[in-house]
N, C-alpha and C positions, 0 to 999 in steps of 0.2 A: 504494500500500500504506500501510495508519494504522501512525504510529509506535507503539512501545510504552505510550506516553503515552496518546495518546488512545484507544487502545483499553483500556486500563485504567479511562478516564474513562468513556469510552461502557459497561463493564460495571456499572458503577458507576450511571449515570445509569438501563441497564437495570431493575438491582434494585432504586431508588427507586423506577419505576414498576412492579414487578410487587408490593412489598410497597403501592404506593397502591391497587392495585386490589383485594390481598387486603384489605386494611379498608374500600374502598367496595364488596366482596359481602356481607363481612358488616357491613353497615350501621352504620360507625362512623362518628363524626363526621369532618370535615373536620379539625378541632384534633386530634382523638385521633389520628388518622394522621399527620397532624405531628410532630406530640407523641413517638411511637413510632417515627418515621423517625428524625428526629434525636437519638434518646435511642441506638439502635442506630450512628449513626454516628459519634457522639459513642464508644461504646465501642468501634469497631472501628480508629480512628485515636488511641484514647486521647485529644482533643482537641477541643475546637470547632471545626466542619466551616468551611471559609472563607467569608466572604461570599456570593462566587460560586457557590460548592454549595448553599449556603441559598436564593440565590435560585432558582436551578435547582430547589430541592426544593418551592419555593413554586409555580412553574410547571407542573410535574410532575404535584402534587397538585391544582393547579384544572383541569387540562385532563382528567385523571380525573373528578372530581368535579363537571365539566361536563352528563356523560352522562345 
């Protein structure tokens, strides 16, 4: 069973990738989805997301972005 941690991560990591794909249908850039990711996460932690999420959000977005 995932502890409360990582399923709060994993929901997390979820809605990075469903908000990457909503701007790679509608044909935004790769930056602009970036850009919009972390502008959103930045407001929902009131904070700079940590390193580690940054990169996550940079992996997230290229394996979308792949397609």
């Amino acid at each position: 069973m995932a502890t409360k941690s990582s399923a709060f991560q994993k929901m997390h990591l979820d809605e990075i990738e469903q908000r990457a794909w909503i701007f790679y249908n509608l044909k935004r850039s790769k930056e602009y989805a970036r850009k919009r990711i972390m502008e959103n996460l930045r407001w929902e932690f009131e904070s700079s997301p940590s390193p580690l999420l940054e990169k996550r959000v940079d992996e997230i977005i290229n394996h979308v972005y792949k397609k």
